[in-house]
DSSP file (Angstrom, degrees, kcal/mol; ACC not computed):
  #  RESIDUE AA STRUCTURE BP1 BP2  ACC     N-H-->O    O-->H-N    N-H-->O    O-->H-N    TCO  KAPPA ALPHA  PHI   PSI    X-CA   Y-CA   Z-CA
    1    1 A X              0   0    0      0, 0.0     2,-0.3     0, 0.0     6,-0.1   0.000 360.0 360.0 360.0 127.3   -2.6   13.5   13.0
    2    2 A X        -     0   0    0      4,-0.2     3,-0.2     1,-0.1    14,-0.1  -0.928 360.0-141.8-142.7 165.2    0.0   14.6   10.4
    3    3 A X  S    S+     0   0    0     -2,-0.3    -1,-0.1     1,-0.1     4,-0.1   0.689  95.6  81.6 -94.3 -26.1    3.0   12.8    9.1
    4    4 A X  S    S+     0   0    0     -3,-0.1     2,-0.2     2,-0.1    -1,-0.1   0.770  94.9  39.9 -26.2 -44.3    4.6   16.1    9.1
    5    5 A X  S    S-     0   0    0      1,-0.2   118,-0.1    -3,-0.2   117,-0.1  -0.554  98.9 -68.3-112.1 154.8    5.3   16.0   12.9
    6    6 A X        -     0   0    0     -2,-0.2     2,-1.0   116,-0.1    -4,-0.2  -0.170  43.6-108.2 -52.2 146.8    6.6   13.2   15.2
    7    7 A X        +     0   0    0    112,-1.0   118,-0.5   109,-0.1    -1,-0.1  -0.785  37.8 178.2-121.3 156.9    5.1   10.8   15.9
    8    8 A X        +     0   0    0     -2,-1.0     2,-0.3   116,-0.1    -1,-0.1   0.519  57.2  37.4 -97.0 -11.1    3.9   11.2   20.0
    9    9 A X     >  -     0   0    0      1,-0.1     4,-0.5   116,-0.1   116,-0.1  -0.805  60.7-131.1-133.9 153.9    1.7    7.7   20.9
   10   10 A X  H  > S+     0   0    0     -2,-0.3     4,-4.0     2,-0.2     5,-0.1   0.513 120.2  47.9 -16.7 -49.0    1.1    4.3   20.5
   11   11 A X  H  > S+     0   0    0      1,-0.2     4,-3.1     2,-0.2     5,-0.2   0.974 114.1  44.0 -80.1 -36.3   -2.5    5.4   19.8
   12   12 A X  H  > S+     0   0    0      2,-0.2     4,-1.3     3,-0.2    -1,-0.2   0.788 114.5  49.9 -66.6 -40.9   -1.3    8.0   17.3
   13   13 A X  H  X S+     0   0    0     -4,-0.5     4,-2.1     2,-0.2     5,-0.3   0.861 114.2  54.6 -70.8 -56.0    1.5    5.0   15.6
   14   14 A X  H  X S+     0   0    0     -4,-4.0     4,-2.1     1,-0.2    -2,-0.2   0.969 109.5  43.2 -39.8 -55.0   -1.9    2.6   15.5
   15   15 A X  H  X S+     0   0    0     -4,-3.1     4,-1.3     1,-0.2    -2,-0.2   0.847 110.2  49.9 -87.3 -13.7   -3.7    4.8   13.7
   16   16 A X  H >X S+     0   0    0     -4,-1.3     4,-2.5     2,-0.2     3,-0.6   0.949 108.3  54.5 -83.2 -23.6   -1.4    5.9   11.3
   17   17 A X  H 3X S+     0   0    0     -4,-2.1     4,-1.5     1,-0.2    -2,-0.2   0.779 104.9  61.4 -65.0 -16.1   -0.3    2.1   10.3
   18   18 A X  H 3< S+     0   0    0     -4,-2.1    -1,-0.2    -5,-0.3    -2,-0.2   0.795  90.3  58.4 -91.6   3.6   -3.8    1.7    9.8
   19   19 A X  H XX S+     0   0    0     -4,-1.3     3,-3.5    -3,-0.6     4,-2.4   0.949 107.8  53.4 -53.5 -70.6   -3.9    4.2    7.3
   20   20 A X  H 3X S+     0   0    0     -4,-2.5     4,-1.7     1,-0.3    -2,-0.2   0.762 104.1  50.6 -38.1 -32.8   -1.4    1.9    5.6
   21   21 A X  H 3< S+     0   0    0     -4,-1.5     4,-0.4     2,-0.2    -1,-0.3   0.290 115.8  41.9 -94.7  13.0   -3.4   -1.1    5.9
   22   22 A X  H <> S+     0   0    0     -3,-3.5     4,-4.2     2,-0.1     5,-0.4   0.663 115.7  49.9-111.8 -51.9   -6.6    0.6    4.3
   23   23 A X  H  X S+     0   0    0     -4,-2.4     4,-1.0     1,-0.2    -2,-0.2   0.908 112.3  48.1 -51.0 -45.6   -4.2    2.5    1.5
   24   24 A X  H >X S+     0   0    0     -4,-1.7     4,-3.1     1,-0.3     3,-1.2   0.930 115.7  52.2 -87.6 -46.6   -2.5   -1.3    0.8
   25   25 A X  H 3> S+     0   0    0     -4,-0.4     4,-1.2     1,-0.3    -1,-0.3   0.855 105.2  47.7 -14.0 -76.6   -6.5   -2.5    0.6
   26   26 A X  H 3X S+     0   0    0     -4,-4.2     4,-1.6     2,-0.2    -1,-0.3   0.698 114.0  50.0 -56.3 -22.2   -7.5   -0.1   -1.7
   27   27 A X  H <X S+     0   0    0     -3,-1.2     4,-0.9    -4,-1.0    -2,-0.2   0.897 117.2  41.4 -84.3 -29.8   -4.4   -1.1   -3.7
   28   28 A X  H  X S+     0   0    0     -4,-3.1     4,-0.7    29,-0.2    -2,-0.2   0.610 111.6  51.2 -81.0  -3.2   -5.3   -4.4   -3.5
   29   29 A X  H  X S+     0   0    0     -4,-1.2     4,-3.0    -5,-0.3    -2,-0.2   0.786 113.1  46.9 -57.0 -52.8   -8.8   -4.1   -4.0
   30   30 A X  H  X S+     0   0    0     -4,-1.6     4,-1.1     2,-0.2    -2,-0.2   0.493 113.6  49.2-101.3   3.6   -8.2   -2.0   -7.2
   31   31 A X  H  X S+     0   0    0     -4,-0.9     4,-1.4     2,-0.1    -1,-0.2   0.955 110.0  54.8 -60.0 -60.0   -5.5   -4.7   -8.4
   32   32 A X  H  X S+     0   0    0     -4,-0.7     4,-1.7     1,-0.2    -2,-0.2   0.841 112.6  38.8 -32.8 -72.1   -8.0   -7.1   -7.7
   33   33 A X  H  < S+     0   0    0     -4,-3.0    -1,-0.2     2,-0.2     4,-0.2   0.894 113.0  50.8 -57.0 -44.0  -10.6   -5.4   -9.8
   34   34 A X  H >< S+     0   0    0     -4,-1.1     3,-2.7     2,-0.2    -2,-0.1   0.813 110.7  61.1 -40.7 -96.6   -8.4   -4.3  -13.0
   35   35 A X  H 3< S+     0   0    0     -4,-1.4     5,-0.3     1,-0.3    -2,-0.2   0.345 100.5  48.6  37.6 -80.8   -7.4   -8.1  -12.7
   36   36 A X  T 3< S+     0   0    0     -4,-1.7    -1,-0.3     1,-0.1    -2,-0.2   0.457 115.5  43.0 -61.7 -17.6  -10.7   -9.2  -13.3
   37   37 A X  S <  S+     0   0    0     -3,-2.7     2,-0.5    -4,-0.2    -2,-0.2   0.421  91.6  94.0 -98.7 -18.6  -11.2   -7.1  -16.3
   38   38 A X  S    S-     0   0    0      1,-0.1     2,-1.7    -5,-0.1    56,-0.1  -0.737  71.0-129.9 -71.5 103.9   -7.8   -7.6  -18.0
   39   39 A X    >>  -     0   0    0     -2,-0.5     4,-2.9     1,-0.1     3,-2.4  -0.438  12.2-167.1 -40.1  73.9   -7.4  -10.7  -21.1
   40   40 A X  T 34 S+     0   0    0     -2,-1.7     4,-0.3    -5,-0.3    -1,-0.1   0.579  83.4  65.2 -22.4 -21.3   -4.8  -12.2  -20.1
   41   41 A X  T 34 S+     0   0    0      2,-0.2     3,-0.2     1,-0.1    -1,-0.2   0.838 111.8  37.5 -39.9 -60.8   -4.9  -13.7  -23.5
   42   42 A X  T <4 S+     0   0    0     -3,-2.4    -2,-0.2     1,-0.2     2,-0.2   0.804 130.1  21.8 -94.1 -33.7   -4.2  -10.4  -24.8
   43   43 A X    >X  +     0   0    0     -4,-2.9     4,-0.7     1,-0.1     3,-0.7  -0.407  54.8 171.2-126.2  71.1   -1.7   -8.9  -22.2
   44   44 A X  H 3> S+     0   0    0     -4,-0.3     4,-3.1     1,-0.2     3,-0.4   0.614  74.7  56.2  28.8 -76.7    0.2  -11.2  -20.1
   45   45 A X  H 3> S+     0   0    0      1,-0.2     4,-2.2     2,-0.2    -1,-0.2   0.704 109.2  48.0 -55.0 -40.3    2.5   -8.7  -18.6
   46   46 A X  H <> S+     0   0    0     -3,-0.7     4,-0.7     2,-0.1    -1,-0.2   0.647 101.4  55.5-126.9  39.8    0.1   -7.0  -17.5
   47   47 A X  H  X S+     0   0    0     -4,-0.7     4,-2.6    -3,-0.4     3,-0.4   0.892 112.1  49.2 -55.0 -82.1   -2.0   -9.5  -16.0
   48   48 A X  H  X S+     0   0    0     -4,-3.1     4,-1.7     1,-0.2    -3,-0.1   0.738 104.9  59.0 -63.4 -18.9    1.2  -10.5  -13.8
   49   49 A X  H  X S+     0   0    0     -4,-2.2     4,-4.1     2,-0.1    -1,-0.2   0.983 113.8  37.1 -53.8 -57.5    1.8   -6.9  -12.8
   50   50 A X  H  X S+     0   0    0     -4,-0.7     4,-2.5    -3,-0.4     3,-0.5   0.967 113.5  55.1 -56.9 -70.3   -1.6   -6.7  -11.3
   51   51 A X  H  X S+     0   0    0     -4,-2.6     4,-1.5     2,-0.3    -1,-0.2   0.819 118.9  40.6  -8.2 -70.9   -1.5  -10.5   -9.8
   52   52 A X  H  X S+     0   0    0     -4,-1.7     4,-2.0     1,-0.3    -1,-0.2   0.692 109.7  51.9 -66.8 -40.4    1.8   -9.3   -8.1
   53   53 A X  H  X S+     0   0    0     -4,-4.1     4,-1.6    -3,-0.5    -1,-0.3   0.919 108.7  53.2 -88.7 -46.3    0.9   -6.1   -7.1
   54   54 A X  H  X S+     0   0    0     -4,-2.5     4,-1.4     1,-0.2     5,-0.3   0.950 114.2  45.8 -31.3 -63.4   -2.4   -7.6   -5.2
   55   55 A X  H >X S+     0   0    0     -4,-1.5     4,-1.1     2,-0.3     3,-0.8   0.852 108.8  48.4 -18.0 -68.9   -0.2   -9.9   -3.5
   56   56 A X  H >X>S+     0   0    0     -4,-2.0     3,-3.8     1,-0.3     4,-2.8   0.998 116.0  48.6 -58.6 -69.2    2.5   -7.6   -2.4
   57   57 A X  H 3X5S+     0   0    0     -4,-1.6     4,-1.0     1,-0.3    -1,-0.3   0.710 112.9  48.8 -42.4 -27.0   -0.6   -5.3   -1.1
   58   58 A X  H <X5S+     0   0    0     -4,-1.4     4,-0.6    -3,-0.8    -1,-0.3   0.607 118.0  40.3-103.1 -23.2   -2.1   -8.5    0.7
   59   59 A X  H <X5S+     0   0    0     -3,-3.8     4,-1.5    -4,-1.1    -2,-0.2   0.855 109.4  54.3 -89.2 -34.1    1.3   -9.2    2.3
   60   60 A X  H  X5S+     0   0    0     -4,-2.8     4,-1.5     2,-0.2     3,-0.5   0.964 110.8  60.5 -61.0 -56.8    2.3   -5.3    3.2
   61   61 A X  H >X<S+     0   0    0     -4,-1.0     4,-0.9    -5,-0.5     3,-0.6   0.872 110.5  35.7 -30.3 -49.6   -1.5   -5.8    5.1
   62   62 A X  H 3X S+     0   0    0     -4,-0.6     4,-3.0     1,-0.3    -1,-0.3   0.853 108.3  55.9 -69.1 -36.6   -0.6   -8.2    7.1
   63   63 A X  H 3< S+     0   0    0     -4,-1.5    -1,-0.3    -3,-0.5    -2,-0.2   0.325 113.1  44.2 -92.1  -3.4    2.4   -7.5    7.9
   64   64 A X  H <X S+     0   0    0     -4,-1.5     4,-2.3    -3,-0.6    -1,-0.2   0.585 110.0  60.6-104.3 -25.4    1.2   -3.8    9.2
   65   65 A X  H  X S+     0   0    0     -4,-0.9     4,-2.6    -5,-0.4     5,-0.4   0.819  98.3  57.6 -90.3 -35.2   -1.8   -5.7   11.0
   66   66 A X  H  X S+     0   0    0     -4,-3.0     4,-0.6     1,-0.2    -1,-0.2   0.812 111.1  42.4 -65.6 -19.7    0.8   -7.6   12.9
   67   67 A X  H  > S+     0   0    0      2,-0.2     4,-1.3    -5,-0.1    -2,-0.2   0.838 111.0  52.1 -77.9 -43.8    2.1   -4.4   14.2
   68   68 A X  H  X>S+     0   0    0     -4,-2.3     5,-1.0     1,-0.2     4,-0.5   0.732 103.4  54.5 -73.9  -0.3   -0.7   -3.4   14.7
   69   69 A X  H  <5S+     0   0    0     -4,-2.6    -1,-0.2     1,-0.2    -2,-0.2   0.816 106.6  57.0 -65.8 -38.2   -1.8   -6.7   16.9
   70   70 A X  H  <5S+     0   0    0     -4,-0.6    -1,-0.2    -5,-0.4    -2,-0.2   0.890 104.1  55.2 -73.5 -23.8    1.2   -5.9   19.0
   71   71 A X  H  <5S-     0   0    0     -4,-1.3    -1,-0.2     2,-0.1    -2,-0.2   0.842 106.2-129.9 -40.1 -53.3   -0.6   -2.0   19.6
   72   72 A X  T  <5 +     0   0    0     -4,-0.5     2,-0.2     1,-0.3    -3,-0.2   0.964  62.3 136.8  80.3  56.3   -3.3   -3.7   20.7
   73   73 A X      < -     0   0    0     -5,-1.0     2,-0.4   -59,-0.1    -1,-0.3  -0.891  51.3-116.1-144.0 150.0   -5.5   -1.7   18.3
   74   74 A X        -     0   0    0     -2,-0.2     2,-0.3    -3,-0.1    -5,-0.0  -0.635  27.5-150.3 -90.7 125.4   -8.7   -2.7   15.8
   75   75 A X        -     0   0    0     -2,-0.4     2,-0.4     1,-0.1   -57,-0.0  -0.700  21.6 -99.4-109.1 172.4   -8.4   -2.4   12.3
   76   76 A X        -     0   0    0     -2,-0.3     2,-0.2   -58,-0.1    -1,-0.1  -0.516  50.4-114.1 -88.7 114.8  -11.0   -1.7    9.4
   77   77 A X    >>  -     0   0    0     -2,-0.4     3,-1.1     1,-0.1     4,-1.0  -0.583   9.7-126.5 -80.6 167.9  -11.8   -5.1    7.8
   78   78 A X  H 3> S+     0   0    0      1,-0.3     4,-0.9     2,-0.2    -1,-0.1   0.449 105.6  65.6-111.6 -30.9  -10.8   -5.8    4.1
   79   79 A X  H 3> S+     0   0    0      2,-0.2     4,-1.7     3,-0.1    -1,-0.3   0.888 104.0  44.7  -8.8 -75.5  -14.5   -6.8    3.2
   80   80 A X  H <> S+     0   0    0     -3,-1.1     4,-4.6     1,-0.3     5,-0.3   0.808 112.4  48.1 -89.5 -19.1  -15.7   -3.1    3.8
   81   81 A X  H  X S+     0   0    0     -4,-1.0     4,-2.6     2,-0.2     5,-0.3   0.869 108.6  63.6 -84.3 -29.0  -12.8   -1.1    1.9
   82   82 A X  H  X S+     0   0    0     -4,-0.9     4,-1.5    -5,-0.2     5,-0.2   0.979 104.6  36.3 -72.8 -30.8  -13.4   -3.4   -0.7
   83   83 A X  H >X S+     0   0    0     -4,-1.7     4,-2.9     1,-0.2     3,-2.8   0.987 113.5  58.1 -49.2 -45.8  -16.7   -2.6   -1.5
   84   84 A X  H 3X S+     0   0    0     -4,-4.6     4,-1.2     1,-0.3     5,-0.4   0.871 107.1  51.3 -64.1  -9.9  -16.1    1.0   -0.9
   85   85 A X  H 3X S+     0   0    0     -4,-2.6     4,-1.3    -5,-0.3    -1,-0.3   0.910 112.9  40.0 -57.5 -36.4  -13.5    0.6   -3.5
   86   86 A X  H << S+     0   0    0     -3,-2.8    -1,-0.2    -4,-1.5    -2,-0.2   0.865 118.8  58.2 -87.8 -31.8  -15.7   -1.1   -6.3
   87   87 A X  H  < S+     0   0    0     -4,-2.9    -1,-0.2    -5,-0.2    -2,-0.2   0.909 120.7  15.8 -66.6 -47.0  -18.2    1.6   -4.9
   88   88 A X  H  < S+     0   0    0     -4,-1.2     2,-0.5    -5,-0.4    -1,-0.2   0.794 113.1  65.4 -93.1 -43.2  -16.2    4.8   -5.5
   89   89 A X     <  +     0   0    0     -4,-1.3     2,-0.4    -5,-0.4    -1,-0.3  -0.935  37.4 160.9-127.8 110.7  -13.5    4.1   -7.8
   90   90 A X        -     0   0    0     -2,-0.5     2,-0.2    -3,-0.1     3,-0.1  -0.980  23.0-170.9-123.2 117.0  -13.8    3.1  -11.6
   91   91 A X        -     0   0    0     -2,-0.4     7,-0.2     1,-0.2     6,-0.1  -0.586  46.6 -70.5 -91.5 158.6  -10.4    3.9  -13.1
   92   92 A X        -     0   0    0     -2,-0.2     6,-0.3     1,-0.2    -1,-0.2  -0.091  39.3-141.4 -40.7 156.2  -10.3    3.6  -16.7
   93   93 A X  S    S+     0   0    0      4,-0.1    -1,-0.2    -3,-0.1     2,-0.1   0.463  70.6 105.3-105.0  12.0  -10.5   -0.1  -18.0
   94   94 A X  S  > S-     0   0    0    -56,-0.1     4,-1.5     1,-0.0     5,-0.1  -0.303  88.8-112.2 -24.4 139.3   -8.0    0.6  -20.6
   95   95 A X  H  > S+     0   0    0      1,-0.3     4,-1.2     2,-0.2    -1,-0.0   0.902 119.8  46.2 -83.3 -26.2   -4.4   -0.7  -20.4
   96   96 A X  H  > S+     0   0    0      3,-0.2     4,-1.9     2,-0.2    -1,-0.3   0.841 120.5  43.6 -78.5 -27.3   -2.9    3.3  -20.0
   97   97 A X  H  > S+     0   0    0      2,-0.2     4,-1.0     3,-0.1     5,-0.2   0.963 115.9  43.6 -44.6 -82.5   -5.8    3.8  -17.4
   98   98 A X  H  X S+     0   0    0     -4,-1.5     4,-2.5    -6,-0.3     5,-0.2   0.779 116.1  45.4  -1.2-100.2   -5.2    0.8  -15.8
   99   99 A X  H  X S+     0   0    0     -4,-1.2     4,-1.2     2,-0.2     5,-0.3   0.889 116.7  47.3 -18.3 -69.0   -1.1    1.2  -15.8
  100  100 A X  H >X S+     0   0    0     -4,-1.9     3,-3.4     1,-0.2     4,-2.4   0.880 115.1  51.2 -59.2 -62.9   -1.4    5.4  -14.4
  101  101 A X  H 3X S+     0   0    0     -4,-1.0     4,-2.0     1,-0.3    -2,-0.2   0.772 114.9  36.9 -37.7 -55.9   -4.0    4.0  -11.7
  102  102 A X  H 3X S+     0   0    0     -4,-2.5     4,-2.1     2,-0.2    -1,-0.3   0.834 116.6  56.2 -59.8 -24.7   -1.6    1.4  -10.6
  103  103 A X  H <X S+     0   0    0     -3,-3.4     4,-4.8    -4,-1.2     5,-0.3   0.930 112.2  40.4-100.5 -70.5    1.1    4.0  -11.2
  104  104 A X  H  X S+     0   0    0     -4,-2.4     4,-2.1    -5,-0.3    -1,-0.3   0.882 111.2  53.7 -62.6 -14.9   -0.5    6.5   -8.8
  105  105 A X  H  X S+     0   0    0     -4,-2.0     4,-1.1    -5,-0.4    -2,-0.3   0.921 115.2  45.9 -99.5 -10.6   -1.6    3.9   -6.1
  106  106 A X  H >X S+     0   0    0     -4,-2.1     4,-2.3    -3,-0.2     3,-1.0   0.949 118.9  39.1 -42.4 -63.6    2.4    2.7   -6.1
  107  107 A X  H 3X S+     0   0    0     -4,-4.8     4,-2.2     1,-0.3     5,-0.3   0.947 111.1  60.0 -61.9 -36.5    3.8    6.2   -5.9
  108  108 A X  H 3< S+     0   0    0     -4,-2.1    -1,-0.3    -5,-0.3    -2,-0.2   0.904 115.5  35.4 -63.9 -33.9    0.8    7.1   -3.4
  109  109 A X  H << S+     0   0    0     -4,-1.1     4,-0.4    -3,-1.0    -1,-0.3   0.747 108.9  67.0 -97.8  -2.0    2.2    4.3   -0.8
  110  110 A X  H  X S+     0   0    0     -4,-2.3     4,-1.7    -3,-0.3    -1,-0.2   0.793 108.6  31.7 -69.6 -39.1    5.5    4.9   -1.6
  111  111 A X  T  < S+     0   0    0     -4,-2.2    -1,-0.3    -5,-0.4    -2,-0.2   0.312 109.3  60.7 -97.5   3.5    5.7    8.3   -0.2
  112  112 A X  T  4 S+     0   0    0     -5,-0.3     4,-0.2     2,-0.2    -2,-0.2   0.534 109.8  46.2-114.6  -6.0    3.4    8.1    2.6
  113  113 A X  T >> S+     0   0    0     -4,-0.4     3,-3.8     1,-0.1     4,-3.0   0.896 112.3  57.3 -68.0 -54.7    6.0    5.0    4.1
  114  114 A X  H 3X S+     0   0    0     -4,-1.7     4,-0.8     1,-0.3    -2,-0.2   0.476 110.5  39.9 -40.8 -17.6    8.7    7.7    3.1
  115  115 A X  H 34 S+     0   0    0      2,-0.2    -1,-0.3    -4,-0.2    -2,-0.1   0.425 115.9  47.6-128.7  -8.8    7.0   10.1    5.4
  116  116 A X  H <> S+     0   0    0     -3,-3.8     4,-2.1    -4,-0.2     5,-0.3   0.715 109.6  51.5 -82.1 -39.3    6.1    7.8    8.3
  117  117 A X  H >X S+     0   0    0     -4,-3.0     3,-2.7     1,-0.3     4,-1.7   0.986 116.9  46.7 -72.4 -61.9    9.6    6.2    8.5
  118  118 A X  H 3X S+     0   0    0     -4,-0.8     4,-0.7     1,-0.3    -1,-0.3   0.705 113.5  45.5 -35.2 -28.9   10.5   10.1    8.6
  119  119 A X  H >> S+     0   0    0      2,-0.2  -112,-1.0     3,-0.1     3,-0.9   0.890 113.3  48.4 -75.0 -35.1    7.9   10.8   11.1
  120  120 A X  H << S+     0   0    0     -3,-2.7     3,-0.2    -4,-2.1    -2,-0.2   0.777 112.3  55.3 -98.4 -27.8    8.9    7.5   13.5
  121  121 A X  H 3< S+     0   0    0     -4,-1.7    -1,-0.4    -5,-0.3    -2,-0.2   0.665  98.5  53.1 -63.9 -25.0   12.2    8.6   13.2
  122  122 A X  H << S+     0   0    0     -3,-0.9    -2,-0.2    -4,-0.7    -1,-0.2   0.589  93.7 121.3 -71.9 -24.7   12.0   12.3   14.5
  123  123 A X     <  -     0   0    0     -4,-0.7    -3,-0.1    -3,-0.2  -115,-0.0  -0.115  49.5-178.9 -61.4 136.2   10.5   10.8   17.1
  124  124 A X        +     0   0    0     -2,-0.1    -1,-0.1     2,-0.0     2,-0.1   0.572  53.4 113.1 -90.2  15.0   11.5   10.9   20.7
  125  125 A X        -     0   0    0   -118,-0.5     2,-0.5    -5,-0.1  -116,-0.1  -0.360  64.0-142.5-106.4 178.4    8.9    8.7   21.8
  126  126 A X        -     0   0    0     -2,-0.1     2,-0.3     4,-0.0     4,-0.1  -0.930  33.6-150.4-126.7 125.1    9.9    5.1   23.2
  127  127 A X        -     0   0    0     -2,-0.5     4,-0.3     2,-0.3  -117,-0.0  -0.797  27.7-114.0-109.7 156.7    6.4    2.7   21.6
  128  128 A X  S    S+     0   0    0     -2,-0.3     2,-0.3     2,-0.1    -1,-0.1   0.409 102.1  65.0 -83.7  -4.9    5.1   -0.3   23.4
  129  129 A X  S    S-     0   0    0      1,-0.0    -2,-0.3   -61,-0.0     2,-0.2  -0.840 109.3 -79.1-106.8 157.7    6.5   -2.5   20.0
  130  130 A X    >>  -     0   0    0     -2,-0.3     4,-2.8     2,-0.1     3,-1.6  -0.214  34.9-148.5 -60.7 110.5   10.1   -2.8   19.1
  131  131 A X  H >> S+     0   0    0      1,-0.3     3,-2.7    -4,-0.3     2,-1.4   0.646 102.4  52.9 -50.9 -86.4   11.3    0.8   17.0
  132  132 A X  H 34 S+     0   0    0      1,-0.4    -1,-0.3     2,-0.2     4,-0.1  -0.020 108.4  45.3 -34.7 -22.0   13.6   -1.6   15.1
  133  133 A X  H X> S+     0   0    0     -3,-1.6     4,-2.5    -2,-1.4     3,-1.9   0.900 116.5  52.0 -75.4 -80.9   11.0   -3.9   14.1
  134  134 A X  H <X S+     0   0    0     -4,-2.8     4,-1.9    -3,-2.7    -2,-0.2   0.787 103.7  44.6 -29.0 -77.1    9.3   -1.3   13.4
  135  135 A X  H 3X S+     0   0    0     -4,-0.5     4,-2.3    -5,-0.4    -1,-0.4   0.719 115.8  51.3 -59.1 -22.8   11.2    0.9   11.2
  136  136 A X  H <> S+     0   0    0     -3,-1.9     4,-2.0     2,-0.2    -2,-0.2   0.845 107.3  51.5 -93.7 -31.5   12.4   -2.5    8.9
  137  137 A X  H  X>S+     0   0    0     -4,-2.5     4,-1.4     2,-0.2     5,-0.7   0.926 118.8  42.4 -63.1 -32.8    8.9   -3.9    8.3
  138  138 A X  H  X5S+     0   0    0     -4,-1.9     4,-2.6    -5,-0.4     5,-0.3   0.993 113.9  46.4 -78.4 -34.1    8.3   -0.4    7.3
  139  139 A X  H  X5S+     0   0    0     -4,-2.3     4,-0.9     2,-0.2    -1,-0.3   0.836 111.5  55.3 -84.1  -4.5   11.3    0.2    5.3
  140  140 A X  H  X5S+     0   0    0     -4,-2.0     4,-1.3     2,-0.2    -2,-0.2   0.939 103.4  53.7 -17.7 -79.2   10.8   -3.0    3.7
  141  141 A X  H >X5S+     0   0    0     -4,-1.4     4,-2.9     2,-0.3     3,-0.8   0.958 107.9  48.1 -20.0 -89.1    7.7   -2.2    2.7
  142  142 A X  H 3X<S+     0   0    0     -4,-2.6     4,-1.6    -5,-0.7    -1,-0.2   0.836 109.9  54.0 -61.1 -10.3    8.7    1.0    0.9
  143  143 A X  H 3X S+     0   0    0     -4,-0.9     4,-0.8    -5,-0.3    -2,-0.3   0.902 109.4  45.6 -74.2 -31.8   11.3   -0.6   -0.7
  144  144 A X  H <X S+     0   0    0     -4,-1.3     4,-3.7    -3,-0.8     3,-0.2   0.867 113.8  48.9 -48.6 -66.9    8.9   -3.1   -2.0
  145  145 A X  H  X S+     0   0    0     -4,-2.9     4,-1.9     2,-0.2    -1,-0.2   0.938 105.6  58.0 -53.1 -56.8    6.6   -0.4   -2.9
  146  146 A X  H  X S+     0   0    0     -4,-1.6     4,-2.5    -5,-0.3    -1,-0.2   0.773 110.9  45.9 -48.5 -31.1    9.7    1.7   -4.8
  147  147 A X  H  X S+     0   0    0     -4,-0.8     4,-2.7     2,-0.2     5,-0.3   0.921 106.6  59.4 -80.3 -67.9   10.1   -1.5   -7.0
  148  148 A X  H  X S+     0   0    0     -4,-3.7     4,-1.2     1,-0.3    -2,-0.2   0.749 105.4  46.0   9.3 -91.4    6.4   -1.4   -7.4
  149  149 A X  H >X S+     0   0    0     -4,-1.9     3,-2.0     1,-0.2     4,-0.9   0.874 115.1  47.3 -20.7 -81.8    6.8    1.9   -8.9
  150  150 A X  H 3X S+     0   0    0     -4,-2.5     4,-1.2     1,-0.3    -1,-0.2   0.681 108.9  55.5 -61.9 -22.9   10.0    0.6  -11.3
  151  151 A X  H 3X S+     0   0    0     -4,-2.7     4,-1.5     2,-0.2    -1,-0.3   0.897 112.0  39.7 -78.9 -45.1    8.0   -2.3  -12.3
  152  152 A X  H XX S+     0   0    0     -3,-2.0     3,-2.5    -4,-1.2     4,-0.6   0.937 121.2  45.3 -68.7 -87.2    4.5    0.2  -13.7
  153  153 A X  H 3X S+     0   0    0     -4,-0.9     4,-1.1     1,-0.2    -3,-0.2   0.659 111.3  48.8 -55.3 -25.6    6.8    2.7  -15.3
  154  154 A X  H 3X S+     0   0    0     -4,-1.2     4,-3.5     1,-0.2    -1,-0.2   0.982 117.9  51.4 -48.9 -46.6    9.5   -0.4  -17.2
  155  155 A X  H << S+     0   0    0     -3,-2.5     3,-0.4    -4,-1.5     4,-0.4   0.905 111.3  40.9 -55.7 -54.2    5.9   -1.6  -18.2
  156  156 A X  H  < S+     0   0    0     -4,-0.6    -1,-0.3     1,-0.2     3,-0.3   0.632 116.3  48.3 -46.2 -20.9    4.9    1.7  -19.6
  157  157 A X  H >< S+     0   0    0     -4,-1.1     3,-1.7    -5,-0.4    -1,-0.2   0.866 104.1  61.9 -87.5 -40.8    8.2    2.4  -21.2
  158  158 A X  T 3< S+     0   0    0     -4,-3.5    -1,-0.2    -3,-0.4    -2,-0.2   0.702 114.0  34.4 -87.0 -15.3    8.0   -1.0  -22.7
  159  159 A X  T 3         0   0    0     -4,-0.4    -1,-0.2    -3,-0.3    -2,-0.2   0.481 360.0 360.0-109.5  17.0    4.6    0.1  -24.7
  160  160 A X    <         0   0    0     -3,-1.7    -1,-0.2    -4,-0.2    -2,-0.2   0.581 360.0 360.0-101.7 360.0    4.8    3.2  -25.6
């Protein structure tokens, strides 16, 4: 399965939105965690980055798992990527760790919508859910994601 190429299936269109709903996990998993590690006392800003960006990641989920309800396809529950998140992945707990970590897991879902909406678009194939549907939760989503992005780097800009 590559994003490279059309995409040909229903089953092939399942499984790549559920890539998405594991990447928006892990971003909301590792929000989740910073989050929990941050003083809010002491940083504010970026407290409510994190807050926000769990959120967004907890709404993008859903909102991919409802396409993918209309697939008729199973997804990975939110439970087991989170351990493997806490498992796998300790990003610095520093606020410039913290901040690039967030930084990459924006830019990482930002381009991999950018390259599905490319993909769903090359396609010729006609999917048992609405393309139109389709293609606006998703470009939603990477717009969402794009702000994401503008939101880490203002933050960075704003401390260096």
């Amino acid at each position: 399965m590559s994003l490279t190429q059309p995409v040909a299936s229903d089953h092939q269109l399942a499984r790549l939105l559920q890539i998405g709903i594991v990447l928006e996990e892990v971003v909301e998993a590792r929000a989740g965690k910073h989050a929990e590690e941050t003083d809010e006392a002491t940083d504010p800003a970026l407290e409510a980055l994190l807050a926000s960006a769990s959120e967004e990641s907890a709404d993008h989920r859903r909102r991919l798992e409802a396409l993918v309800d209309d697939l008729e396809a199973e997804t990975v529950p939110f439970e087991e990527i989170q351990m493997l998140v806490e498992a796998q992945y300790e990003a610095d707990k520093d606020f410039d760790g913290v901040l690039y970590d967030q930084l990459c897991n924006e830019e990482t879902a930002y381009k991999f919508y950018d390259d599905l909406i490319a993909s769903i678009e090359a396609s010729d194939t006609t999917f048992s859910i609405d393309r139109e549907r389709l293609l606006e939760v998703l470009r939603t989503i990477r717009a969402e994601e794009a702000d994401g992005v503008e939101e880490v780097t203002d933050l960075m800009e704003t401390r260096q």
